[in-house]
N, CA, C and O atoms as a printed pandas DataFrame, in Angstrom:
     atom_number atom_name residue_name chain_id  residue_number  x_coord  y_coord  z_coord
0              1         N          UNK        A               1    0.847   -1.176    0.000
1              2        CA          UNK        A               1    0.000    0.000    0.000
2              3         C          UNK        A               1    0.891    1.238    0.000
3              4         O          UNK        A               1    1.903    1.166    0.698
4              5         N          UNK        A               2    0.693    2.231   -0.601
5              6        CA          UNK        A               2    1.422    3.659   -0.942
6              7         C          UNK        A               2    0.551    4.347   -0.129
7              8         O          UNK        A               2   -0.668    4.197   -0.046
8              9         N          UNK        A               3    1.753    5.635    0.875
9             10        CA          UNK        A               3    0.878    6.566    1.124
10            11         C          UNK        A               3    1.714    7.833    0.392
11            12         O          UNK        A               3    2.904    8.090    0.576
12            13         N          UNK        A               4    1.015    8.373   -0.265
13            14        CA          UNK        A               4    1.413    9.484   -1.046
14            15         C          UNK        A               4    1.980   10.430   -0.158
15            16         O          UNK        A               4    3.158   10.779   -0.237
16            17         N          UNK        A               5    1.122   10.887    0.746
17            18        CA          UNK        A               5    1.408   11.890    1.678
18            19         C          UNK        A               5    2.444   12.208    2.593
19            20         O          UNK        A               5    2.736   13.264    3.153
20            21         N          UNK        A               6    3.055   10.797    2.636
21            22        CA          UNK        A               6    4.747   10.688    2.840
22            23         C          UNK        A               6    5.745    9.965    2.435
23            24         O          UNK        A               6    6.831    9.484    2.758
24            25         N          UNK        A               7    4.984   10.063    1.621
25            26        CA          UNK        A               7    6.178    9.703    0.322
26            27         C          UNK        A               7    6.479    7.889    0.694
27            28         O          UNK        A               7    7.649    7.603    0.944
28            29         N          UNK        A               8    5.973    7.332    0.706
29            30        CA          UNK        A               8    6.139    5.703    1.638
30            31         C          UNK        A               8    5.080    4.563    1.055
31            32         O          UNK        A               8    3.978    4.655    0.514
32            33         N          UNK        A               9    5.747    3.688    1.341
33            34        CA          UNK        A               9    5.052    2.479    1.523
34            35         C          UNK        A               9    4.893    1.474    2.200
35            36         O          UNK        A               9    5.551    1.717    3.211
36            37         N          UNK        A              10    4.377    0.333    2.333
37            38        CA          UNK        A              10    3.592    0.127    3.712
38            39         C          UNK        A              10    4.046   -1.816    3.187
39            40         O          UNK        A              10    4.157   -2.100    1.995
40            41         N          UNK        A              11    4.194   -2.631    4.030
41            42        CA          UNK        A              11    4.052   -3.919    3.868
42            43         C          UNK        A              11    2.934   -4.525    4.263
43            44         O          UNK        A              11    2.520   -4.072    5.331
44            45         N          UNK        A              12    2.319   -5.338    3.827
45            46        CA          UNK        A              12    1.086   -5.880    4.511
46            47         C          UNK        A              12    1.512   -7.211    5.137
47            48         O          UNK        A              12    1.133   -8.268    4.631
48            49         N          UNK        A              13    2.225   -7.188    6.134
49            50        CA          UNK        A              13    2.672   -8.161    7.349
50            51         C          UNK        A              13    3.643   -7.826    8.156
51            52         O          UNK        A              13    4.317   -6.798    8.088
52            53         N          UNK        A              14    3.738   -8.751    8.993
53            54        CA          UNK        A              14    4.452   -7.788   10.483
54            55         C          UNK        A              14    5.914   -8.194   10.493
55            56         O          UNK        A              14    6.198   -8.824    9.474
56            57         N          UNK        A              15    6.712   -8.063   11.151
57            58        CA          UNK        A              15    8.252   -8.330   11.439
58            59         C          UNK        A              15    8.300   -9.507   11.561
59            60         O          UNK        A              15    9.267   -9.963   10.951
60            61         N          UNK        A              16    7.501  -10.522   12.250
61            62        CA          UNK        A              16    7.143  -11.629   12.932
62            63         C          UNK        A              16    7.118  -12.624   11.478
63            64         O          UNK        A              16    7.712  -13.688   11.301
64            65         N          UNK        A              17    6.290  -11.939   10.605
65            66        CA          UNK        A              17    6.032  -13.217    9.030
66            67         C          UNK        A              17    7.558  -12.601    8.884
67            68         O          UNK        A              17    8.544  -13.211    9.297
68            69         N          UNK        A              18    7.619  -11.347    8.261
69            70        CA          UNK        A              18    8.990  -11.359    7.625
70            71         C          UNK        A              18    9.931  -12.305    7.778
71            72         O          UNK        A              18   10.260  -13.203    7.003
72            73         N          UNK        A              19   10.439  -11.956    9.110
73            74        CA          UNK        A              19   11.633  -13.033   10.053
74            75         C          UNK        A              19   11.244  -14.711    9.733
75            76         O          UNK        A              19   12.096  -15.594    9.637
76            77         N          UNK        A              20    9.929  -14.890    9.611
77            78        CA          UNK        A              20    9.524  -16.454    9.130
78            79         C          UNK        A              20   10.182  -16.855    8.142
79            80         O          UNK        A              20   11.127  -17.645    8.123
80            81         N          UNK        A              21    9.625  -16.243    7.204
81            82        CA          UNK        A              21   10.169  -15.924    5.535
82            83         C          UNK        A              21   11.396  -16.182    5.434
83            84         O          UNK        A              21   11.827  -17.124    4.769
84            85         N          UNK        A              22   12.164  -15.309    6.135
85            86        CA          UNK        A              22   13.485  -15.623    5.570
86            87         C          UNK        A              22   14.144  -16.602    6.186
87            88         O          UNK        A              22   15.242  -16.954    5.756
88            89         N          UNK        A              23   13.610  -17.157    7.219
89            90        CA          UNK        A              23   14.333  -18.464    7.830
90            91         C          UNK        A              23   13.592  -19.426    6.855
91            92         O          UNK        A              23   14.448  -19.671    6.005
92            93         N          UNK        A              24   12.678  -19.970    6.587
93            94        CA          UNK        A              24   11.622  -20.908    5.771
94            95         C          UNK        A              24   11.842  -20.781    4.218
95            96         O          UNK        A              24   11.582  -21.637    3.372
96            97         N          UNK        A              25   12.385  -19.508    4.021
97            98        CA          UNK        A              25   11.726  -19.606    2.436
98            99         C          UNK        A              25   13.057  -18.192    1.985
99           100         O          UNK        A              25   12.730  -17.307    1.193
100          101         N          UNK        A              26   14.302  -18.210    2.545
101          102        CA          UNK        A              26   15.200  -17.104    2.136
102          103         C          UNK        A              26   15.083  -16.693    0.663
103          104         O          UNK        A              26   15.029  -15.504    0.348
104          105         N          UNK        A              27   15.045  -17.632   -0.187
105          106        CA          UNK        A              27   15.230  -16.883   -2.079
106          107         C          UNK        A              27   13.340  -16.416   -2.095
107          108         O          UNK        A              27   12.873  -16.021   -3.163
108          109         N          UNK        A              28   12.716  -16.485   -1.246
109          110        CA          UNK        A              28   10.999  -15.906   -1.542
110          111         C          UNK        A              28   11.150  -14.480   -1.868
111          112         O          UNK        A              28   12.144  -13.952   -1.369
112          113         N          UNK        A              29   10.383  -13.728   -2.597
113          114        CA          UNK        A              29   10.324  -12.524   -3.151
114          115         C          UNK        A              29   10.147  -11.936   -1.475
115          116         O          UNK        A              29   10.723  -10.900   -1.144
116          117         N          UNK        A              30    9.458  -12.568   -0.679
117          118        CA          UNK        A              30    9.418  -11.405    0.575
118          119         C          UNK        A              30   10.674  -11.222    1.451
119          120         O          UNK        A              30   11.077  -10.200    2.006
120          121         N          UNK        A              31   11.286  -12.692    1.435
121          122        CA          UNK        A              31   12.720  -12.467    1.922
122          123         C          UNK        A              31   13.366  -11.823    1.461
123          124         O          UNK        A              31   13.915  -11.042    2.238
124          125         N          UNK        A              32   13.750  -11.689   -0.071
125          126        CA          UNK        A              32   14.810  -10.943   -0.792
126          127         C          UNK        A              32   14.639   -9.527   -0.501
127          128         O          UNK        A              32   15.606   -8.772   -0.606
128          129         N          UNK        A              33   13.167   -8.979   -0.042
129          130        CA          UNK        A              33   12.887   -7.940   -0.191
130          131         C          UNK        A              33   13.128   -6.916    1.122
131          132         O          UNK        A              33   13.376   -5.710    1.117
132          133         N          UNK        A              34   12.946   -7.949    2.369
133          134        CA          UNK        A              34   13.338   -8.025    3.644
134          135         C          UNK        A              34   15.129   -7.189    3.532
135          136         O          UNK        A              34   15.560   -6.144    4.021
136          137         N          UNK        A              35   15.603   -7.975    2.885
137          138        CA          UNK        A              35   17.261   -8.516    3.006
138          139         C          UNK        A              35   17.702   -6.556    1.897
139          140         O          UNK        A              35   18.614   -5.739    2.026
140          141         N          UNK        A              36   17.199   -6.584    1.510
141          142        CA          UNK        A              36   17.166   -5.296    0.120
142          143         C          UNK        A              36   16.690   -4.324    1.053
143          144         O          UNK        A              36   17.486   -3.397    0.910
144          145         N          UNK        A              37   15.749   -3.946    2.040
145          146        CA          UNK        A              37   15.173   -3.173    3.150
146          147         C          UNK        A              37   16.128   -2.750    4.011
147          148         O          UNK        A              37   16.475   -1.629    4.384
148          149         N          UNK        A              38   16.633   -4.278    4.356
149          150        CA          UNK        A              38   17.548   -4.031    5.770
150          151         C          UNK        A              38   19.000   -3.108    5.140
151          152         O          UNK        A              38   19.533   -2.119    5.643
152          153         N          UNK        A              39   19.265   -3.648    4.227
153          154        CA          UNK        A              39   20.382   -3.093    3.557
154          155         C          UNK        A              39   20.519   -1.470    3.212
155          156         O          UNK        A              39   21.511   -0.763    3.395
156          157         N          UNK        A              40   19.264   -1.100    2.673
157          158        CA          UNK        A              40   18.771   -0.054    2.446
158          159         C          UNK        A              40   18.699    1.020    3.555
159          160         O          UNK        A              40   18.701    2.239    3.383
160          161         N          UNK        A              41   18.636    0.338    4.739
161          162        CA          UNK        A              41   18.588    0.930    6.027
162          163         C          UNK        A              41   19.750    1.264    6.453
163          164         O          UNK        A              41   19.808    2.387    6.952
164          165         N          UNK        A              42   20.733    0.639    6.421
165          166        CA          UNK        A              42   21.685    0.182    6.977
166          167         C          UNK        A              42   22.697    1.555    6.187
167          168         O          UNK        A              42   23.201    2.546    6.716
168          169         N          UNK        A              43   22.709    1.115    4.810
169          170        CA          UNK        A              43   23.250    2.410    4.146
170          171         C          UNK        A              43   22.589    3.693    4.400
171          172         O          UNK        A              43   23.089    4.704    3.908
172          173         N          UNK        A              44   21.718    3.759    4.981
173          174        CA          UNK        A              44   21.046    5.284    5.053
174          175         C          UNK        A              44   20.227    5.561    3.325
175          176         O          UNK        A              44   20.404    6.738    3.011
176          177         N          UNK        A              45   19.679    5.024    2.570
177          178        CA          UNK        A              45   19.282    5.095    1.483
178          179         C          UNK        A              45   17.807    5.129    1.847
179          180         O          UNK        A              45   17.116    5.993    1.308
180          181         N          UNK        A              46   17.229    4.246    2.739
181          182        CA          UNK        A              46   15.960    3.951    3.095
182          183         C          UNK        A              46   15.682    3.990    4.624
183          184         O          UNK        A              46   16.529    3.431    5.322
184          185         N          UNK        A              47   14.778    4.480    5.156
185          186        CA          UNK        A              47   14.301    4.595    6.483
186          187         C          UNK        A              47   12.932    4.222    6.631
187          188         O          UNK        A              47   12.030    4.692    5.938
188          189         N          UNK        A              48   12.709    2.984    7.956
189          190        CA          UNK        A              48   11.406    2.419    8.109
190          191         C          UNK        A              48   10.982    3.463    9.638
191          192         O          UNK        A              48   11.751    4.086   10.370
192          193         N          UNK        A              49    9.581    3.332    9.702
193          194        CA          UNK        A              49    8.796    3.866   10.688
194          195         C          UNK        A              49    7.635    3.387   10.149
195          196         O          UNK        A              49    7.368    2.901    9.050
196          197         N          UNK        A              50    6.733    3.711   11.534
197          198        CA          UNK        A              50    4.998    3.003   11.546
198          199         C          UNK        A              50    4.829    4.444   10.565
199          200         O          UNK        A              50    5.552    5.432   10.433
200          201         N          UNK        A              51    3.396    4.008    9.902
201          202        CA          UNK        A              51    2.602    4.973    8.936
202          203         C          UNK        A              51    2.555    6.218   10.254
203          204         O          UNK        A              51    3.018    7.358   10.292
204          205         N          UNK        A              52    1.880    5.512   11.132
205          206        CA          UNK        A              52    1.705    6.812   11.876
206          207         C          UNK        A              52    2.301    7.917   12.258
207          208         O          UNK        A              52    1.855    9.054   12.414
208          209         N          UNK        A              53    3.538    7.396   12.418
209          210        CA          UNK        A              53    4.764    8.381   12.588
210          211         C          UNK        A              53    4.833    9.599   11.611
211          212         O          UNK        A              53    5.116   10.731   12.003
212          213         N          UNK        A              54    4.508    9.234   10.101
213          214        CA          UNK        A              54    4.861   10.098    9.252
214          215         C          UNK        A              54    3.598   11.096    9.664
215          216         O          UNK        A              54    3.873   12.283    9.489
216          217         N          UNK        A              55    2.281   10.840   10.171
217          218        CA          UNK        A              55    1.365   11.643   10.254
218          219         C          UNK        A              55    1.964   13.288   10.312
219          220         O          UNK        A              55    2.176   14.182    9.493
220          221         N          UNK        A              56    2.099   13.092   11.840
221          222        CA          UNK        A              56    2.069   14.561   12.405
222          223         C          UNK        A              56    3.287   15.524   11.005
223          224         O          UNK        A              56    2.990   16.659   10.634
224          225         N          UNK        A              57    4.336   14.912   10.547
225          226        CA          UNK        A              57    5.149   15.954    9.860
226          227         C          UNK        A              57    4.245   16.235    8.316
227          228         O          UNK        A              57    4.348   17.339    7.780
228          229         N          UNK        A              58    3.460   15.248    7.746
229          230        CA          UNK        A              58    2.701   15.502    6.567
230          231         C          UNK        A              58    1.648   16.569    7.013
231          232         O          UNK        A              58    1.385   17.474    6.221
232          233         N          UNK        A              59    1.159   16.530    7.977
233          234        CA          UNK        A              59    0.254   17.572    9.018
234          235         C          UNK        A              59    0.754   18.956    8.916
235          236         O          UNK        A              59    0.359   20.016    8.431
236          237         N          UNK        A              60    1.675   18.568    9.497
237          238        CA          UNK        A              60    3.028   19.968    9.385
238          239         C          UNK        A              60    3.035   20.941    8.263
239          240         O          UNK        A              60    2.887   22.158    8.373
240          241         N          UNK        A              61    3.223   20.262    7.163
241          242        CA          UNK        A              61    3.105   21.465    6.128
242          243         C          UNK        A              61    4.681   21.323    5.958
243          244         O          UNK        A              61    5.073   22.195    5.182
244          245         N          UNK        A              62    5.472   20.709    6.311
245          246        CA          UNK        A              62    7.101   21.396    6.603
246          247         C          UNK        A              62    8.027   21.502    4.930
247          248         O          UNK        A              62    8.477   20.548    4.296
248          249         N          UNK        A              63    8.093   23.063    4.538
249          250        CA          UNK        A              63    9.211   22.998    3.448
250          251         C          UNK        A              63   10.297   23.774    3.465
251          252         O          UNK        A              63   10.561   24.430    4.473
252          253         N          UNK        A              64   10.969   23.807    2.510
253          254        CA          UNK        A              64   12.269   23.955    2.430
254          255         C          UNK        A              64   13.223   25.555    3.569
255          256         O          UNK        A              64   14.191   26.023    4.168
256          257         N          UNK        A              65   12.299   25.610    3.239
257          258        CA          UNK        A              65   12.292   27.788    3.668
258          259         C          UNK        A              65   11.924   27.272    5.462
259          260         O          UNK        A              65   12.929   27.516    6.128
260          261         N          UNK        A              66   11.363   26.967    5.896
261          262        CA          UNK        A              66   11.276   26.556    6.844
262          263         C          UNK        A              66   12.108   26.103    8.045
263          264         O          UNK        A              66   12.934   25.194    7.951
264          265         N          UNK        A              67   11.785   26.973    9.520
265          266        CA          UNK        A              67   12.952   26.183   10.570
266          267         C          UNK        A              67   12.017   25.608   11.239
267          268         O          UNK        A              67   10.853   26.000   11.313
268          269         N          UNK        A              68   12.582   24.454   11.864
269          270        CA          UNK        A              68   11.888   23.183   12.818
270          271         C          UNK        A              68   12.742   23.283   14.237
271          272         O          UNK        A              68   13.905   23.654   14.395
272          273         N          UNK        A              69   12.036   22.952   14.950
273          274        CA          UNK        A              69   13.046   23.003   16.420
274          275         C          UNK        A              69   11.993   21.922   17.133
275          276         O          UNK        A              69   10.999   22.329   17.732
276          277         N          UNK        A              70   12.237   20.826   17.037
277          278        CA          UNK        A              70   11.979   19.424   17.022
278          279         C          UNK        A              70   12.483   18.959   18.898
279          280         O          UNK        A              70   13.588   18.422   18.987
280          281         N          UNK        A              71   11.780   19.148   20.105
281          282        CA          UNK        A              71   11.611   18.741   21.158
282          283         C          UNK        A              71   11.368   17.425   21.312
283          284         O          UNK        A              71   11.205   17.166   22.504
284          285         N          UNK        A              72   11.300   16.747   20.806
285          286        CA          UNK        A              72   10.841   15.154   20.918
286          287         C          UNK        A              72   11.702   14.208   19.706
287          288         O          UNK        A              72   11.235   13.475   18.834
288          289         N          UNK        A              73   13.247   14.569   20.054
289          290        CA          UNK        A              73   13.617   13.976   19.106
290          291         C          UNK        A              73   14.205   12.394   19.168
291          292         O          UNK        A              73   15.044   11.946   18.387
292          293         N          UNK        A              74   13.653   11.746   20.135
293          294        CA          UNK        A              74   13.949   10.241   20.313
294          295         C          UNK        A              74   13.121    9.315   19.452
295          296         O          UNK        A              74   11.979    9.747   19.301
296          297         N          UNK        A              75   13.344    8.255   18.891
297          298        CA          UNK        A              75   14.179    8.219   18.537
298          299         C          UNK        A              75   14.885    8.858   16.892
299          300         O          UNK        A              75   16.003    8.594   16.448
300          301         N          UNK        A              76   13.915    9.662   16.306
301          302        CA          UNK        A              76   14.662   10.197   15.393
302          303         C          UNK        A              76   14.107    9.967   14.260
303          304         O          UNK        A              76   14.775   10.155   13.243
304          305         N          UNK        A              77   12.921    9.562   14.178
305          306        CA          UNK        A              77   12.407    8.799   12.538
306          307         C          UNK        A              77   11.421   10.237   11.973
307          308         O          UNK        A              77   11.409   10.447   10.760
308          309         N          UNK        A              78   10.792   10.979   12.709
309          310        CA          UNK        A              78   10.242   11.789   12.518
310          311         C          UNK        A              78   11.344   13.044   12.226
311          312         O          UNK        A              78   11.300   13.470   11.072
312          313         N          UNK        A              79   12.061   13.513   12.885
313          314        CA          UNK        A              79   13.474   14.685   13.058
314          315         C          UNK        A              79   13.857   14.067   11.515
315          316         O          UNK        A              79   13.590   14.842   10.596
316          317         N          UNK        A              80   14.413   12.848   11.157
317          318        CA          UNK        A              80   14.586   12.048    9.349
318          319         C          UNK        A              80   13.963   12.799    9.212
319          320         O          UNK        A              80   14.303   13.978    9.311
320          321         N          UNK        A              81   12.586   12.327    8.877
321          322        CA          UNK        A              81   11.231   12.440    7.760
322          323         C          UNK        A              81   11.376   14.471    7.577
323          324         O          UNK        A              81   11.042   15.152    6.607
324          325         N          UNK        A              82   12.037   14.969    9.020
325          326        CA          UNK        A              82   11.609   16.903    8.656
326          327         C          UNK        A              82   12.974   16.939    7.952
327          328         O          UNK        A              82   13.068   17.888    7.173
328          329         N          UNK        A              83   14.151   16.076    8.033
329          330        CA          UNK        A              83   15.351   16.764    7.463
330          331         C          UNK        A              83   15.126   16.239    5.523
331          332         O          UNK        A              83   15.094   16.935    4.508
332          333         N          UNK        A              84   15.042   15.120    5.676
333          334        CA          UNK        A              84   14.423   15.317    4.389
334          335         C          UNK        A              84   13.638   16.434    3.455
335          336         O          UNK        A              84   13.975   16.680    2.297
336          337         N          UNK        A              85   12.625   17.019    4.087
337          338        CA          UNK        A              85   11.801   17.779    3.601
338          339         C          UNK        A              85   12.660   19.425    3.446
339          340         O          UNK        A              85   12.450   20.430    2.766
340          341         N          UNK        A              86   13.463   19.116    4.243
341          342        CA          UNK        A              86   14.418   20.486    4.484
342          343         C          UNK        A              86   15.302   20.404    3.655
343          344         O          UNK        A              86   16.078   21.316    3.939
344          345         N          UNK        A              87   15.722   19.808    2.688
345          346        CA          UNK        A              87   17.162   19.609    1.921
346          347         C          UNK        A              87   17.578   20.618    0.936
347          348         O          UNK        A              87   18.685   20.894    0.475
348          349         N          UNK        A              88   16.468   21.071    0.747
349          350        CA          UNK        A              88   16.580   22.561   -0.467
350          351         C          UNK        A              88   16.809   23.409    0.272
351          352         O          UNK        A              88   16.979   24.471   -0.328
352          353         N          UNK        A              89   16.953   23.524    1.831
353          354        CA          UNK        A              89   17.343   24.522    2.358
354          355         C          UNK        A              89   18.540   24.383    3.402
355          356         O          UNK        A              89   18.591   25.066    4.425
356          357         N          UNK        A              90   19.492   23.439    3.050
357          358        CA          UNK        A              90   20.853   22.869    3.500
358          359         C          UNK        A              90   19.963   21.896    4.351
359          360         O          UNK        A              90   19.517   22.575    5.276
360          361         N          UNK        A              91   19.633   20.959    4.422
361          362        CA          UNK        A              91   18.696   19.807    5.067
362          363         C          UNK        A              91   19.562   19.823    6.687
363          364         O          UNK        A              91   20.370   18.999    7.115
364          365         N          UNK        A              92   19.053   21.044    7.320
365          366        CA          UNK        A              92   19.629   20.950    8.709
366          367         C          UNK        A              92   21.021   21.198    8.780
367          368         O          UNK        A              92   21.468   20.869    9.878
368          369         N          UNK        A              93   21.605   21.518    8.243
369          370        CA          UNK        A              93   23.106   22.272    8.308
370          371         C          UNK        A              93   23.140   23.545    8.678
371          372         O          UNK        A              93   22.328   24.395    8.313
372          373         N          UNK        A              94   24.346   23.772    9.624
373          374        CA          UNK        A              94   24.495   24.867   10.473
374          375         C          UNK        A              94   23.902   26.170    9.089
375          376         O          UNK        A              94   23.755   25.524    8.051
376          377         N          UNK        A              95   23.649   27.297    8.909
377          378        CA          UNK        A              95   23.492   28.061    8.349
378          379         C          UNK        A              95   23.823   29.346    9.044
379          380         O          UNK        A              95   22.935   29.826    9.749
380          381         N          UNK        A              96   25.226   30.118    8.931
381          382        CA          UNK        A              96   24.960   30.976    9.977
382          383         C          UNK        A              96   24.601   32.842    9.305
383          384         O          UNK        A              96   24.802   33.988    9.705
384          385         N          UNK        A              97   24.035   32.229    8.210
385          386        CA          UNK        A              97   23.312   33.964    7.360
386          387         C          UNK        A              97   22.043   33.586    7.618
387          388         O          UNK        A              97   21.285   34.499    7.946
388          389         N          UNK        A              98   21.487   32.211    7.547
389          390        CA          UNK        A              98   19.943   32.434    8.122
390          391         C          UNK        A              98   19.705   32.444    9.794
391          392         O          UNK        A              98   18.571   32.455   10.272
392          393         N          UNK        A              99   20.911   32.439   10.603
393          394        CA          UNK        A              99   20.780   32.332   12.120
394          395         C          UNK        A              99   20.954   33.559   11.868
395          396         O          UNK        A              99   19.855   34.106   11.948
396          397         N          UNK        A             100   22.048   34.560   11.506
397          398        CA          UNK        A             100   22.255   35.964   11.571
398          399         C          UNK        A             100   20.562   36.747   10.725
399          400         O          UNK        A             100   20.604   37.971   10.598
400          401         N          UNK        A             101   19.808   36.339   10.438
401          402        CA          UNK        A             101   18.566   36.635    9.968
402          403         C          UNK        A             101   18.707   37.289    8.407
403          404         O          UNK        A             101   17.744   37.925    7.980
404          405         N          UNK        A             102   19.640   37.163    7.751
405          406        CA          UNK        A             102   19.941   37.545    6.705
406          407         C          UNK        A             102   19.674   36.489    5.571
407          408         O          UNK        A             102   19.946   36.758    4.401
């Protein structure tokens, strides 16, 4: 399932089948896909979180021009999801002409 609204997609089964899968059935399209995920993660290319998570920042409105000052940043999947959205505007890099208000 795709959610447009953050840019994501969704598996329809839990960690629990996954982990089955690849012990039972490793060359299965869901294992390989598992194994391609984790990897993906691992390099920083791909980042998992519950759908819900992405809620509140699609809520947000958050773009480029935009500063965030993110109080709840444990563990970090949401603080991702705003630096992403920030990248046209040095994606969270010190900036010190937009701290000087210039």
């Amino acid at each position: 399932r795709t959610f447009e609204f953050a840019d994501a997609v969704a598996l329809a089964c839990d960690g629990k089948t996954i982990r089955q899968e690849q012990k039972e059935a490793p060359r299965s399209g869901l294992a390989r896909l598992a194994s391609c995920l984790a990897r993906s993660t691992a390099e920083g290319v791909a980042s998992r979180q519950e759908i819900v998570s992405a809620v509140p920042v699609a809520v947000l409105g958050v773009r480029p021009e935009h500063r965030v000052l993110d109080l709840c940043a444990a563990p970090g999947s949401k603080a991702s999801q705003i630096l992403e959205l920030l990248q046209g505007a040095g994606g969270g890099e010190h900036d010190a002409e937009r701290e000087e208000g210039g």
